[in-house]
C-alpha positions, 0 to 999 in steps of 0.5 A, spaced: 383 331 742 376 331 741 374 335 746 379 340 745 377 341 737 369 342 740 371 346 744 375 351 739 368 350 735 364 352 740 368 358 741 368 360 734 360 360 734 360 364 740 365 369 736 361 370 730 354 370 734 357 376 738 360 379 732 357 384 728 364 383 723 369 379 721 375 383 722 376 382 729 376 375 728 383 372 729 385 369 721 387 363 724 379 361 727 377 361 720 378 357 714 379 362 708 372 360 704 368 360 712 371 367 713 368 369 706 362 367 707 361 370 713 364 377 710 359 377 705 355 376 709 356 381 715 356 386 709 349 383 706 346 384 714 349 391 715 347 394 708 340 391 710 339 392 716 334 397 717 329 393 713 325 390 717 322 384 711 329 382 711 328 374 710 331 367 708 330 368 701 333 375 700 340 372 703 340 367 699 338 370 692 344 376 695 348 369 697 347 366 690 346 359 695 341 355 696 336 354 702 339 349 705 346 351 704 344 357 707 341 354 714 347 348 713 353 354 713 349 357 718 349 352 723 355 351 722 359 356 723 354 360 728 350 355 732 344 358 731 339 358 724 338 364 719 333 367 722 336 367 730 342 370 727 339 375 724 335 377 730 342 377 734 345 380 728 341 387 729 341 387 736 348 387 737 349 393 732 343 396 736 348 395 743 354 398 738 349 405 736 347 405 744 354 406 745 356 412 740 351 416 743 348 419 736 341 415 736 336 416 740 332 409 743 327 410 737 331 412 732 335 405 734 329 401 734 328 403 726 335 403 724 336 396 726 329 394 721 325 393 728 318 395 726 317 399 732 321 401 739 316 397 744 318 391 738 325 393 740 326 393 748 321 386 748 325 383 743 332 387 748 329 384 753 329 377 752 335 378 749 342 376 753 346 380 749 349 386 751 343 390 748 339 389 754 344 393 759 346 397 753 340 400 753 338 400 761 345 404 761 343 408 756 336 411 760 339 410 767 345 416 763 338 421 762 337 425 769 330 424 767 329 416 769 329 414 777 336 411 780 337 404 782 332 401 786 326 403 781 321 399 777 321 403 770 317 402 763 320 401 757 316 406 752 310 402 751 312 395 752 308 393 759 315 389 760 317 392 767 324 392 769 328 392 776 334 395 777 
């Protein structure tokens, strides 16, 4: 029985990591507070996230909570610290922009508060979310980058990737 229950935990943290909205959260996953503070939340993170100075202290005078309310709920319900989610946060909505198709890879970069594009693909690339292959699907779809098999830069990132 308690392993189920830490299991189911761990479920919910990986869904709401991996989420960049509540609405495909199943109702019965959350309790109706937890589901609120995540909504509220979600709603901070998308109006704000070109801002590249996005901090604690902003999110927790929008909360109206305290630091450590903010990194208890946090750790909580996600796993994870602010400052950790934050970066997870921008780099999914950054998968979920590469997939329209409407952004160029810089235009990304800025519209997810990232202060410059190579900032972005070293922060993708260390990254295991799907924003990495998000964006390698995305220059592999130019016929101007090599096939398969290549070595290519990342703008002016010196990480090097090979497909």
């Amino acid at each position: 029985m308690i392993h189920s229950q830490l299991a189911n935990r761990e479920k919910v943290r990986q869904l709401l990591v991996s989420s960049t909205q509540t609405d495909t959260i199943d109702e019965k996953v959350l309790s109706p507070q937890d589901k609120h503070f995540m909504d509220e939340l979600y709603k901070i993170m998308e109006a704000e996230l070109a801002n590249s100075e996005l901090d604690v202290r902003h999110l927790t005078e929008r909360l109206h909570v305290s630091r450590t309310k903010l990194y208890y709920k946090m750790k909580g319900l996600t796993g994870t610290n602010p400052s950790v989610f934050f970066k997870t946060y921008k780099l999914n909505r950054a998968a979920e922009l590469i997939r329209e198709g409407r952004y160029t890879m810089g235009e990304i970069a800025y519209l997810t508060g990232f202060n410059t594009p190579s900032h972005f693909f070293q922060q993708a690339s260390k990254s295991s979310s799907e924003c990495r292959q998000a964006s390698i699907n995305k220059l592999f779809s130019n016929s101007v980058l090599p096939k398969q098999g290549c070595c290519f830069r990342l703008f002016h990132s010196a990480k090097v990737i090979k497909i």
